[in-house]
C-alpha positions, 0 to 999 in steps of 0.5 A: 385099629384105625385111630377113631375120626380118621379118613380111613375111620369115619363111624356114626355117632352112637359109636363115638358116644355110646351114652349119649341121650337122644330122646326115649324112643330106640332106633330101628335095627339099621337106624336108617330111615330104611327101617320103614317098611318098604321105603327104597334108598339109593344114593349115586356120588359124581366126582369124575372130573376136576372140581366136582363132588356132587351126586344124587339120592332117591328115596322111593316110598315104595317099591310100586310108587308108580302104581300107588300114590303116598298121603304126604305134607310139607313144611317150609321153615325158610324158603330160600331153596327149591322142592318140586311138585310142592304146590300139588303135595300142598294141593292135594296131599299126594306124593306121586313120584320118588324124591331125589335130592341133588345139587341146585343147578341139577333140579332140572336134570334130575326132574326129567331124570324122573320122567324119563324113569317113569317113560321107560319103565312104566305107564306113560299115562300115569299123572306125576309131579316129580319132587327134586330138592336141592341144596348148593354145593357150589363152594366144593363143586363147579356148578357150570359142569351139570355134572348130573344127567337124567341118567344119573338119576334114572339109575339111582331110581333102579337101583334103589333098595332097603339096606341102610343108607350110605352117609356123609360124602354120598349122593346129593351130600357128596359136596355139602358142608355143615356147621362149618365142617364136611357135611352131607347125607345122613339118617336116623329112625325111632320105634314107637309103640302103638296100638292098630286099629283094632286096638292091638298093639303094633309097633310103627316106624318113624326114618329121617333123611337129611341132605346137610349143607347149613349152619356156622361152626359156633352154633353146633351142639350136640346132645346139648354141648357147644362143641362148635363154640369150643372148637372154636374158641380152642383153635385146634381145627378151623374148617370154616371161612370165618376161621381160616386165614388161608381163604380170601375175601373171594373165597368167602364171598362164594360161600352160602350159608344153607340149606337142610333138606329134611325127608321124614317117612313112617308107616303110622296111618297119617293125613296130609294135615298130620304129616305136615304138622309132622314136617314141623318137628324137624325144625325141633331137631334142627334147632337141637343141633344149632340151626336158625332158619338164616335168610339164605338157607332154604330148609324145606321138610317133607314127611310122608305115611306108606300106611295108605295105598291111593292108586295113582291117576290115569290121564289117557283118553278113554282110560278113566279108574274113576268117573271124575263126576261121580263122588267115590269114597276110599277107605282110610285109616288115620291117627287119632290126633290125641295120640300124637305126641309119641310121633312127633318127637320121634321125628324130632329126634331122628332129625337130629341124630340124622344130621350128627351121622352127616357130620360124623360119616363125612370125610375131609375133601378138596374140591372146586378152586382147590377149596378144603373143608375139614371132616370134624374131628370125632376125637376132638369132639368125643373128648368135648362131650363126654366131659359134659355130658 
């Protein structure tokens, strides 16, 4: 058997530490933010020339996203970071187009890329703000290639489907670091019980998706242990700058500290309002794990409901669903505000767990100026853990 943490061995938390206490609510079966129903993912990693490791992840509300609009809210802990198409989610409270997460300087490739899915595929009239967020991978990846292309993200969009998502090294994560180690794409979900709205008992969904790419080595926790201080202090791996004697002055330079992109997706019936209030409770999980919001972090949260099917706006001439004059009401289902809580620490807890996965599934990688960042060692920090938990 492949000794546990090794290249050839990466597994998610849960199989490092079986015991380990991540809130009251269990995970979905694949424990992936695909076990809301009808939530597509795909992720598309780029690392075809020298010096690049970066790539693309889409996440499509539904299958007919482009037929029906999503209800969705975001929250902005630190804004040192970009999300597209934020100002009309905070203006009306509509998600209008898949999310992709990629590189910073792919934003604009990656919001044609949407477009030109749209374009080709489906109405030309439809009225979409494509979301695309970013996170830098500019220490691990020459961000002067634009190694990411519309195509890239046109793809991705495709081939989209319901399986769970593909951690660590993969999609937008391919060049991401966290807490001073290897970091990258991960996900969680949690169930909670709950009642319909003819007060039968229904069980709803609650998946996160991280693109992991902040933080310091000290000021990792997990399920409550400073193994970041104790790696540290231990000097048994030193995979960031501050802690490798090998790097230089420039090297260090060239290394920002941020960011967490966060996306929550669940089917509870859900207002904008309350999905924002819901992106908040990422921050919960995210302080969980050890992270501060720092200056240079863009950490940008965007949670939205599927319980709600809002059909989309045509803008051609002559081609009005609704009279933009004449008041027209729509049926929807909301969530009492009172019976809450179950949801908000559901995505709390996915968000943490999520970004352990980042952690745990990525793998060691040399990339841009022969830079090295060291996947965590799961041996090294089962050991930790498990003597304190």
């Amino acid at each position: 058997m492949a000794q546990l943490g090794s290249s050839s061995h990466r597994v998610r938390l849960r199989d490092v530490l079986p015991q380990i206490h991540l809130g009251k609510w269990r995970p979905g079966s694949l424990n992936s933010i695909t076990d809301v129903p009808g939530v597509l993912v795909n992720t598309r990693s780029i690392t075809h020339r020298e010096g690049v490791n970066t790539g693309v992840t889409a996440i499509l509300p539904r299958a007919e996203w482009f037929e029906y609009s999503c209800h969705a809210g975001i929250f902005r802990f630190n804004g040192c970071g970009e999300m597209t198409g934020s100002h009309w989610i905070e203006e009306t409270g509509l998600l209008t187009s898949p999310i992709i997460l990629t590189t910073t300087s792919a934003v604009g490739d990656a919001y044609r890329g949407v477009l030109e899915y749209q374009f080709r595929h489906h109405s030309k009239d439809s009225f979409i703000f494509p979301v695309v967020a970013e996170t830098y991978d500019g220490y691990l990846s020459d961000q002067t290639l634009f190694a990411v292309t519309p195509d890239h993200v046109v793809n991705c969009i495709q081939d989209a489907t319901s399986e769970r998502v593909p951690e660590g090294n993969t999609g937008g994560g391919t060049g991401m670091t966290c807490h001073g180690f290897k970091g990258g794409t991960g996900s969680s979900s949690r169930l909670v019980n709950g009642l319909d709205v003819m007060g039968n008992p229904k069980e709803y969904t609650v998946g996160v998706l991280v693109q992991a790419n902040y933080g310091g080595i000290e000021n990792l926790r997990i399920g409550g242990v400073p193994v970041g201080h104790i790696m540290a202090t231990q000097k048994t791996s030193s995979p960031s700058e501050e802690l490798s004697s090998k790097q230089d002055s420039s090297d260090k330079d060239a290394r920002k500290d941020g960011s967490i992109i966060v996306i929550i997706a669940t089917d509870v019936p859900l207002m904008p309002i309350q999905l924002q209030r819901v992106a908040k409770r990422a921050t919960v999980g995210l302080a969980k794990v050890g992270g501060y919001g720092n200056n240079t972090s863009g950490d940008i949260f965007l949670a939205f409901s599927t319980a709600a099917k809002v059909p989309f706006e045509e803008v051609s001439a002559g081609k009005a669903v609704v009279d933009p004059w004449v008041p027209f009401p729509r049926g929807i289902e909301m969530l009492d505000n009172d019976s809450i809580n179950g949801v908000f620490e559901a995505a709390a807890d996915a968000t943490e767990e999520a970004i352990y996965n980042a952690l745990c599934m990525a793998e060691t990688i040399t990339g841009h100026k022969d830079r090295r960042v060291e996947a965590i060692d799961l041996e090294l920090m089962k050991d930790i853990v498990e003597k304190r938990l």
